[in-house]
C-alpha positions in Angstrom: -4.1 170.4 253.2 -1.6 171.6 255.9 -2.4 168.9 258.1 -0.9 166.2 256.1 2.0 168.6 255.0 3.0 169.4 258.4 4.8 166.8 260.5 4.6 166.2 264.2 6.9 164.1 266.8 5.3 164.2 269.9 7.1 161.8 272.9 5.2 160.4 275.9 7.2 159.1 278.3 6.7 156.3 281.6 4.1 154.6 279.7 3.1 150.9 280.1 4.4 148.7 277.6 1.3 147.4 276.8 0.0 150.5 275.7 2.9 151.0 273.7 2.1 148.0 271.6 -1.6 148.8 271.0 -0.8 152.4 270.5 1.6 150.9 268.2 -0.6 148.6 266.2 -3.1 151.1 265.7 -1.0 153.5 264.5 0.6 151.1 262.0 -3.3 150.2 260.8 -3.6 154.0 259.7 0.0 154.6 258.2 2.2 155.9 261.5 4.9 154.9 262.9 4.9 154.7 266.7 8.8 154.6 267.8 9.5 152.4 271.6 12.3 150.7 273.4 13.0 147.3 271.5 12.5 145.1 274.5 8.8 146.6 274.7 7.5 144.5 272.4 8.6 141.3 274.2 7.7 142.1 277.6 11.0 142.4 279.0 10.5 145.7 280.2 7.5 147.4 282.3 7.5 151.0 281.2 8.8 153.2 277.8 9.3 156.3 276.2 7.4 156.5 272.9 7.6 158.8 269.9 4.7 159.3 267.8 5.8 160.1 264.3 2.9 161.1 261.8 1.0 164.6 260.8 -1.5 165.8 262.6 -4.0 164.3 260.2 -3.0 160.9 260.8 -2.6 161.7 264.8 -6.1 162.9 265.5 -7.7 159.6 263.5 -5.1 157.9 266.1 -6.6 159.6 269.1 -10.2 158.5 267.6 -8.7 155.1 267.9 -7.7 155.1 271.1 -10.7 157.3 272.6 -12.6 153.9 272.1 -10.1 152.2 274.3 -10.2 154.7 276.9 -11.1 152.0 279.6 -8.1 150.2 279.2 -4.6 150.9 280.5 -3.7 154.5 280.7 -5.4 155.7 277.7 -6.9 158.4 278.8 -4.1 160.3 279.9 -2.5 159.7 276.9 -5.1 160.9 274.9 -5.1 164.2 276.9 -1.2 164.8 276.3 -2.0 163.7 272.4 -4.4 166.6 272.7 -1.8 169.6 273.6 -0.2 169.2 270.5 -3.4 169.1 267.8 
């Protein structure tokens, strides 16, 4: 029960903007909120800050997610700093 009581905000920086957006979209399909620079969506900028917003419920099934997609982008080391903080 605590896990969906307790809420994290966990912020990755220098990311790629395109793995902003996925991170985003998936996050969105399981009821988070994945918070970037406005001109990330549209391409207009290479690299982001991002702030996770979510419990940690809702931020491991997001690291599931995203452990599928390890192959792409810079997922994995996302994943990893995802990890200190569950």
């Amino acid at each position: 029960m605590a896990d969906k009581m307790l809420s994290l905000n966990i912020q990755l920086d220098n990311l790629l903007c395109g793995s902003v957006n996925i991170m985003k979209q998936e996050a969105l399909a399981i009821g988070m909120e994945v918070a970037a620079h406005k001109m990330c969506v549209c391409g207009k900028i290479e690299k982001s800050s991002a702030i996770l917003i979510g419990n940690r419920k809702k931020i491991a099934q997001l690291v599931k997610r995203l452990e599928k997609q390890k192959a792409y982008f810079e997922f994995e080391q996302i994943i990893e700093e995802i990890k200190k903080y569950l």
